[in-house]
Backbone as numpy.savetxt, mean C-alpha at the origin, in Angstrom:
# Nx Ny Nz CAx CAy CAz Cx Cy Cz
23.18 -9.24 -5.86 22.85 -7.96 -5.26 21.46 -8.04 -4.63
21.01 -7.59 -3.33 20.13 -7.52 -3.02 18.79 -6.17 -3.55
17.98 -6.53 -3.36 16.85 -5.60 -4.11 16.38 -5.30 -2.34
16.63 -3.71 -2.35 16.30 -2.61 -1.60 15.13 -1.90 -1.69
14.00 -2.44 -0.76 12.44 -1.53 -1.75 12.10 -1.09 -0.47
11.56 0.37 -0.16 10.85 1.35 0.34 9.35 0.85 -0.50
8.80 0.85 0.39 7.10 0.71 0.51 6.78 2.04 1.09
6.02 3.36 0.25 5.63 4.49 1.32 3.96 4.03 1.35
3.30 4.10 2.14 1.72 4.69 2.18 1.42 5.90 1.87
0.15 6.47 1.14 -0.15 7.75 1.13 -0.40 8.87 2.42
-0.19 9.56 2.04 -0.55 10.53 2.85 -2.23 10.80 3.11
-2.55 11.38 4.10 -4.16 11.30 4.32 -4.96 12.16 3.48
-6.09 11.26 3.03 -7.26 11.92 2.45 -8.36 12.01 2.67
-9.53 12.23 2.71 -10.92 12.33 2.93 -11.08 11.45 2.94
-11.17 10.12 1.62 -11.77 9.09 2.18 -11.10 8.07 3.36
-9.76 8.38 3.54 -8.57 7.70 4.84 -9.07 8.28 6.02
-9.88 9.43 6.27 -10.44 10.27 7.47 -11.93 9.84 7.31
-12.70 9.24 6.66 -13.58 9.14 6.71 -13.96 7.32 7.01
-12.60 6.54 6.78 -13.01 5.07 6.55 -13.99 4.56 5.73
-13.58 5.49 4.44 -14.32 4.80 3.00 -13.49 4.77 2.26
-13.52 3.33 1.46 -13.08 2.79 0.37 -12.64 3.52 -0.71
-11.41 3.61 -1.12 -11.50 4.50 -2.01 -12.25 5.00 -2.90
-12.05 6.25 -3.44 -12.95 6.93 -4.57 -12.35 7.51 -4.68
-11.11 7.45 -5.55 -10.36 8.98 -6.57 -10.24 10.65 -5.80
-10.80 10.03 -4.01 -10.25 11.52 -3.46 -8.94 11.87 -3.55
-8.75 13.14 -3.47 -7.49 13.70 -3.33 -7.02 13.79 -2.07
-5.71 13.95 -2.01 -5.02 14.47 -0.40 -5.47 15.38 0.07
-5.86 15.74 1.29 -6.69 16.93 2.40 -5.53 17.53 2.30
-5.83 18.73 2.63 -4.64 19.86 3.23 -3.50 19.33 3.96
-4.21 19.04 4.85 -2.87 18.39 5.78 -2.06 17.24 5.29
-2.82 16.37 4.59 -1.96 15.27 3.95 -0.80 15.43 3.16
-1.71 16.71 2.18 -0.39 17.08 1.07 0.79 17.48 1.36
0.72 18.81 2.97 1.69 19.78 3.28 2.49 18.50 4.22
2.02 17.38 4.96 2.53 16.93 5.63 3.80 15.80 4.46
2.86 15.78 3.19 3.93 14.78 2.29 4.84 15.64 1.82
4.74 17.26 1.64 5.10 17.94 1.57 6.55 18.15 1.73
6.19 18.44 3.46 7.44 18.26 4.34 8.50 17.27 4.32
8.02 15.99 3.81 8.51 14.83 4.25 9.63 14.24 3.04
9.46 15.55 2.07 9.95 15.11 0.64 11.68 15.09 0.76
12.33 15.94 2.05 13.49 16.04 2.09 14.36 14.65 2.64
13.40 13.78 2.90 13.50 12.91 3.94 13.72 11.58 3.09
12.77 12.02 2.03 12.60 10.81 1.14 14.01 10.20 0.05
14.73 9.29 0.40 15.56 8.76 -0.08 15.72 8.21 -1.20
16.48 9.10 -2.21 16.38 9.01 -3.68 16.73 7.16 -4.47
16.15 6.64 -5.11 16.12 5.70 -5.73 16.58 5.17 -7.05
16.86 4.42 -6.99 17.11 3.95 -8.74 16.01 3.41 -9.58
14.75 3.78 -9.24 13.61 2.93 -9.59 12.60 3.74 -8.70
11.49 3.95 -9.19 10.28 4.42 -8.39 9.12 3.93 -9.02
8.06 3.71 -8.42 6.70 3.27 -8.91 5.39 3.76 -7.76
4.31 3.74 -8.38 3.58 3.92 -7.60 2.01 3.16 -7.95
1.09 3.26 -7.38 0.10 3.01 -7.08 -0.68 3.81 -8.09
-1.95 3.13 -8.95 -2.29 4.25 -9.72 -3.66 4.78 -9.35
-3.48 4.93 -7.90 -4.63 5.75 -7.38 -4.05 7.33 -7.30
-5.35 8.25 -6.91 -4.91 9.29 -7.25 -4.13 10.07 -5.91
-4.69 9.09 -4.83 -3.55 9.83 -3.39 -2.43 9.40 -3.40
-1.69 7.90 -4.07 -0.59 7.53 -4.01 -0.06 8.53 -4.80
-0.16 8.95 -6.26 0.20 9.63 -7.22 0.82 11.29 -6.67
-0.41 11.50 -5.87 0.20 13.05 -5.07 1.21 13.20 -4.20
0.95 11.71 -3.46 1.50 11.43 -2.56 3.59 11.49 -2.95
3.16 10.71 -4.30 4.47 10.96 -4.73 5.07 11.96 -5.43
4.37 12.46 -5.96 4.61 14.37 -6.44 4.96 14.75 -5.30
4.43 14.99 -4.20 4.89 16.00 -3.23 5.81 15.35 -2.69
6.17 14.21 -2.54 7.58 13.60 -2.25 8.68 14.01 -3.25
8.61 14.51 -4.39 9.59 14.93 -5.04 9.61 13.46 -6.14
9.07 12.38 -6.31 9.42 11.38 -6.96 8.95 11.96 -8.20
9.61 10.79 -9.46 9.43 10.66 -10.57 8.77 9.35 -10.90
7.51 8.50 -10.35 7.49 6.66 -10.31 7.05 6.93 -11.57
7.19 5.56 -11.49 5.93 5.03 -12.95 4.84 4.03 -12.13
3.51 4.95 -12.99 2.45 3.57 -12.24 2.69 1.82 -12.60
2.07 1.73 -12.10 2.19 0.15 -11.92 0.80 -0.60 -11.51
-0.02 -1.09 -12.59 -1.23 -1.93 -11.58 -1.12 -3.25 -11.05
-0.21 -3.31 -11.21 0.19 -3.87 -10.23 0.00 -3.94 -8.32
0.43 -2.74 -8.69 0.46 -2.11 -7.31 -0.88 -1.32 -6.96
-1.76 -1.65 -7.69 -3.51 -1.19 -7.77 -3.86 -1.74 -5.82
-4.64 -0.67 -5.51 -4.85 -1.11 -4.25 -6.38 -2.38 -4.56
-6.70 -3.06 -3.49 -8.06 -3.76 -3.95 -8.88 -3.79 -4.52
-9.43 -4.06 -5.34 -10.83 -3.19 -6.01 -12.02 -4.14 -5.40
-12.47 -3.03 -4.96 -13.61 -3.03 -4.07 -15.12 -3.18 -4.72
-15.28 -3.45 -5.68 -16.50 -3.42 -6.20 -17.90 -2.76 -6.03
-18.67 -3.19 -5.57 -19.84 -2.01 -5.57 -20.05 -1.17 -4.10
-18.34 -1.97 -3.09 -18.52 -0.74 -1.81 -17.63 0.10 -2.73
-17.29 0.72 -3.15 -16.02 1.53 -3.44 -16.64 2.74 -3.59
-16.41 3.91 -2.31 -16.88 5.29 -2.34 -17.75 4.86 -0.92
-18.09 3.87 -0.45 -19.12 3.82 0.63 -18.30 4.08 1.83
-18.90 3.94 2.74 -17.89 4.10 4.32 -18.00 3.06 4.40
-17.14 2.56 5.48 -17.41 0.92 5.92 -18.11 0.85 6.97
-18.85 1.90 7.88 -20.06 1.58 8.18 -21.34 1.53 8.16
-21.33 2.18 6.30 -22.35 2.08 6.07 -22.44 0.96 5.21
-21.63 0.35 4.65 -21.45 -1.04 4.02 -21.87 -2.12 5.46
-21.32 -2.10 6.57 -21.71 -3.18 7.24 -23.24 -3.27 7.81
-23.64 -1.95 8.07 -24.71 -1.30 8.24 -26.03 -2.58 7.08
-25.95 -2.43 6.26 -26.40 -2.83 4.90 -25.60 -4.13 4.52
-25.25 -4.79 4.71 -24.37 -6.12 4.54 -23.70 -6.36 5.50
-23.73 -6.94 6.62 -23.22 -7.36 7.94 -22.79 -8.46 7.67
-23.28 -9.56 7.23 -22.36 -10.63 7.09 -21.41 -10.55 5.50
-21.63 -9.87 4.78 -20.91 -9.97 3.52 -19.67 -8.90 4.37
-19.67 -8.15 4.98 -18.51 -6.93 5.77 -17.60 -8.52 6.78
-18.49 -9.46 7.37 -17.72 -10.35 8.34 -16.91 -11.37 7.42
-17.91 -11.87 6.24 -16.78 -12.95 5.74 -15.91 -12.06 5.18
-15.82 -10.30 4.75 -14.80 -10.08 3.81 -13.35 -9.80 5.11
-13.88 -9.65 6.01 -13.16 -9.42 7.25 -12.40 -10.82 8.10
-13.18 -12.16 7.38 -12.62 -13.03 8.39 -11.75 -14.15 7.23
-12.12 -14.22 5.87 -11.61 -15.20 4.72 -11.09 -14.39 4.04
-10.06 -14.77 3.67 -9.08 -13.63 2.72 -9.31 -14.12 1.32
-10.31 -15.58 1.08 -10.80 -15.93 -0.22 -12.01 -15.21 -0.59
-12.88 -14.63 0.71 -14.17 -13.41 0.21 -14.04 -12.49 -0.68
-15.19 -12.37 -1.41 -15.14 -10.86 -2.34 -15.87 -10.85 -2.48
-17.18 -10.48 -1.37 -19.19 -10.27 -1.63 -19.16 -8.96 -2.34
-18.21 -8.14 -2.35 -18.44 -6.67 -2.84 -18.50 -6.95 -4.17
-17.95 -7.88 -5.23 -17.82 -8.40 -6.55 -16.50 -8.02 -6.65
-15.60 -7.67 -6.17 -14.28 -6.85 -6.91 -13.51 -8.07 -6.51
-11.84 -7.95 -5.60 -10.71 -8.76 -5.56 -10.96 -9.38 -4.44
-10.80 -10.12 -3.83 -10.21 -10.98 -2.68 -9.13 -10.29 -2.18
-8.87 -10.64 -1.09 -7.50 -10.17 -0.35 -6.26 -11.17 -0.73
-6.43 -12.31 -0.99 -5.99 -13.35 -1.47 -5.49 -12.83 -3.04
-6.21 -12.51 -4.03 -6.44 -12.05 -5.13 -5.06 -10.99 -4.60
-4.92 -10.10 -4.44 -4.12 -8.83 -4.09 -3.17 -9.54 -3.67
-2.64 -10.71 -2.57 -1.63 -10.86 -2.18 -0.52 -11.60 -3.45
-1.44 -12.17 -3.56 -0.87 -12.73 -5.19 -0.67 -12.05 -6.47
-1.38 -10.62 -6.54 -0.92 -10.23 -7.78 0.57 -9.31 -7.02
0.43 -8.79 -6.14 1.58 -8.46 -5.11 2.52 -9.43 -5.21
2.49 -9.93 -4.64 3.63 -11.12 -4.37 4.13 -11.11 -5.49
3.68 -11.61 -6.26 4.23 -11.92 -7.92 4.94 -10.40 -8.42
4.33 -9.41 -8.65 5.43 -7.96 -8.84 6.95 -7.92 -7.63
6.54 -8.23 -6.32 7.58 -8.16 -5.66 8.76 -9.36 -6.30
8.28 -10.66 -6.47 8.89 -11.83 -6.38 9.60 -11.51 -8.01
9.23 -10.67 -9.02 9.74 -10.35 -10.85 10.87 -9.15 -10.57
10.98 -8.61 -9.17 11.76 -7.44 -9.61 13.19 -8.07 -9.50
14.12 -7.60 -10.42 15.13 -8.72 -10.75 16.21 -7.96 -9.59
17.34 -9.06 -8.85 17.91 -8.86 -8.07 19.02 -7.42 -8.13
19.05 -7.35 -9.51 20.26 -6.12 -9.81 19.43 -5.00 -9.39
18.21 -4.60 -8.82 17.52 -3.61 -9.02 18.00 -2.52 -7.97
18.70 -2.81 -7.27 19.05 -1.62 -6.35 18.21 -0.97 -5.02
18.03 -0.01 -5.31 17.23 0.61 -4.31 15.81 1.17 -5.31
14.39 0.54 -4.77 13.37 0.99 -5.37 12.46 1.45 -4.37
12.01 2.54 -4.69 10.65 3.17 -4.25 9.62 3.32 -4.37
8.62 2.59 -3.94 7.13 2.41 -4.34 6.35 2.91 -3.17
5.37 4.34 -4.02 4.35 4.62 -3.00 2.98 3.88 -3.44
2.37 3.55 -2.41 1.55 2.45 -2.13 0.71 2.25 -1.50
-0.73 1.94 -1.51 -1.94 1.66 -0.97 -1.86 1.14 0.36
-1.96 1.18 1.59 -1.96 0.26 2.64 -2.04 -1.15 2.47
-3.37 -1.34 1.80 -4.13 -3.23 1.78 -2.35 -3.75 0.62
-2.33 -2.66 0.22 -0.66 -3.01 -1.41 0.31 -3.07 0.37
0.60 -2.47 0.52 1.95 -2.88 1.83 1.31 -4.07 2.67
0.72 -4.29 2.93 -0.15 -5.63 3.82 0.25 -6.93 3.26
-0.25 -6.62 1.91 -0.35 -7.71 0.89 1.38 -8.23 0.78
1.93 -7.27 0.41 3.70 -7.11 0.30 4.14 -7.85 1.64
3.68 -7.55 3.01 4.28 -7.94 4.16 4.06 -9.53 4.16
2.70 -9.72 3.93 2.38 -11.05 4.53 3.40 -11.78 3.45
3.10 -11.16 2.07 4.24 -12.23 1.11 5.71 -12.82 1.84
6.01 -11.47 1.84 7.51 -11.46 2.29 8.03 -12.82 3.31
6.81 -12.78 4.46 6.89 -13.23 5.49 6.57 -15.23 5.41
6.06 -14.77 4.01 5.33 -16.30 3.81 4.51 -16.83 4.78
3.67 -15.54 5.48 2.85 -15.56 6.41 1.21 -16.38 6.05
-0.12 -16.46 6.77 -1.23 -17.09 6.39 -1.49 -15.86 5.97
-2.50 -15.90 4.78 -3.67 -14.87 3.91 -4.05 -13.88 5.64
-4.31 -15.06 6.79 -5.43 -14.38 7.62 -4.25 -13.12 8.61
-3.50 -13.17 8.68 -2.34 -12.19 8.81 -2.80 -10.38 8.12
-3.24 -10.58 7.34 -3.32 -9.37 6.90 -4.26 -8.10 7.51
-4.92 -8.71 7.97 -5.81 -7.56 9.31 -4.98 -7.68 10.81
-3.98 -8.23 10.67 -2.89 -7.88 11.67 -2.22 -6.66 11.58
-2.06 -6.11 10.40 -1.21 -5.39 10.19 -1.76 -3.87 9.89
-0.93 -3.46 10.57 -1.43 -1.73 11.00 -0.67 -0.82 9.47
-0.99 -0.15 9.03 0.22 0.54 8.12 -0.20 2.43 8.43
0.52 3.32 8.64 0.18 4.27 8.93 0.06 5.10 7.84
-0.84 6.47 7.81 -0.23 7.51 6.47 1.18 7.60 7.00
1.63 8.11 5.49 3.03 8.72 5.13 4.47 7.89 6.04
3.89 6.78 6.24 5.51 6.02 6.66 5.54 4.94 5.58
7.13 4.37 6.37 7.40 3.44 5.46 8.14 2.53 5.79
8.12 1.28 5.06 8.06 -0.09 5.18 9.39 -0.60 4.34
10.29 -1.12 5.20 11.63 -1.37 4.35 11.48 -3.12 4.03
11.61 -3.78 2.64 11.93 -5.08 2.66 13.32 -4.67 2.14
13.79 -6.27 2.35 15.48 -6.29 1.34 15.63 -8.04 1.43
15.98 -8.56 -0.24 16.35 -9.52 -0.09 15.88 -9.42 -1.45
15.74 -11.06 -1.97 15.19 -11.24 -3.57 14.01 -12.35 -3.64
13.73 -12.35 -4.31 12.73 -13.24 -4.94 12.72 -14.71 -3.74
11.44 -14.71 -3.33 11.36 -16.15 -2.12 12.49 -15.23 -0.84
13.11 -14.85 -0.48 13.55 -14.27 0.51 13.62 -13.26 0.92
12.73 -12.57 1.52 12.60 -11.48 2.04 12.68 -10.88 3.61
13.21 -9.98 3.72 13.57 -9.32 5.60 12.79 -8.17 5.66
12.05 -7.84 6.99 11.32 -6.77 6.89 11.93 -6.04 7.81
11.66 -4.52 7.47 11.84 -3.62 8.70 10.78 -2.46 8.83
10.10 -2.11 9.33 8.66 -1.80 9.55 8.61 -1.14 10.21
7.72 0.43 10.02 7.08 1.51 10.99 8.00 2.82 10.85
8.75 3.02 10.23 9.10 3.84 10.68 8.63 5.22 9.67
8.76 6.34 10.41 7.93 7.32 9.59 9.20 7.79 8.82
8.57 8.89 7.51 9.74 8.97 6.38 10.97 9.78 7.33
10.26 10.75 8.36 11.81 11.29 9.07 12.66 10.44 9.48
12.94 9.25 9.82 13.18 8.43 10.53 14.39 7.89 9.70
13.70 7.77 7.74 14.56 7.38 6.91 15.95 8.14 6.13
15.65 9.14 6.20 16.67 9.89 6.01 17.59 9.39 6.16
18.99 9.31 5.09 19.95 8.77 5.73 20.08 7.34 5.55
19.14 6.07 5.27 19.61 4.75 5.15 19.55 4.03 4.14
């Protein structure tokens, strides 16, 4: 049986409108009413998980889900930028902002590597056992990045390729070492597949 996983991103928050690193903000107005909306859309699962930040978490309340966290599915940890903007981090560390931007083995902030993330990723995607059906995981952006490049058995440096929007979502299907992507489309879009 193939394993069916929905990847959602959160919906927007202060620090996603501001381009700072997370910090335990919550969903803005518009983020919530827009995940809100989107909950009819959202295609019920045999399995849900989420991200144990606190916008994925809303993100999936107002989707109507039931996940279970997973740190797995922890977005990067950012170490002593986490709460900063990222231009005031480059502002103040210009080359520690370029190698974390150009080596996916960097981590000047002290926290994970991007490398670090693709691998603890990879490895949750690559354990979920083939009988699993259809699963739903809402999820950090750098967490869907990390997921794509796996899938793809793409290079680490791939991962600032990849765009992920609020509130869409990211279809893989296949099992463990084989994975197919289907990508971009927003949750209206899913309804239905």
């Amino acid at each position: 049986m193939t394993v069916r996983l929905t990847l959602i991103s959160p919906a927007t928050s202060e620090a996603l409108r501001e381009v700072r690193f997370d910090d335990e903000s919550p969903l803005d107005p518009a983020g919530l009413a827009r995940a809100e909306a989107a909950a009819a859309a959202t295609v019920p699962a045999a399995r849900a998980y989420t991200s144990p930040s606190l916008r994925c978490r809303q993100t999936a309340q107002a989707l109507g889900l039931r996940p279970e966290p997973s740190a797995d599915l922890a977005g990067c940890a950012m170490g002593r930028w986490r709460g900063r903007t990222l231009d005031a981090v480059a502002a103040a560390e210009e080359e520690a902002v370029a190698a974390w931007l150009t080596d996916p083995a960097a981590a000047p902030h002290g926290g994970e590597s991007l490398r670090e993330v693709r691998l603890r990723v990879g490895a949750w995607l690559d354990t979920l056992p083939d009988r699993s059906g259809h699963i739903t995981a809402v999820a950090e952006p750098d967490v869907i990045r990390a997921a794509v490049v796996h899938a793809l058995a793409a290079a680490d440096e791939t991962f600032w390729r990849i765009d992920v929007r609020p509130l869409t979502a990211t279809h893989l299907t296949g099992r463990a070492h084989r994975w197919n992507l289907r990508i971009g489309s927003t949750l209206e879009q899913t309804a239905g597949r």
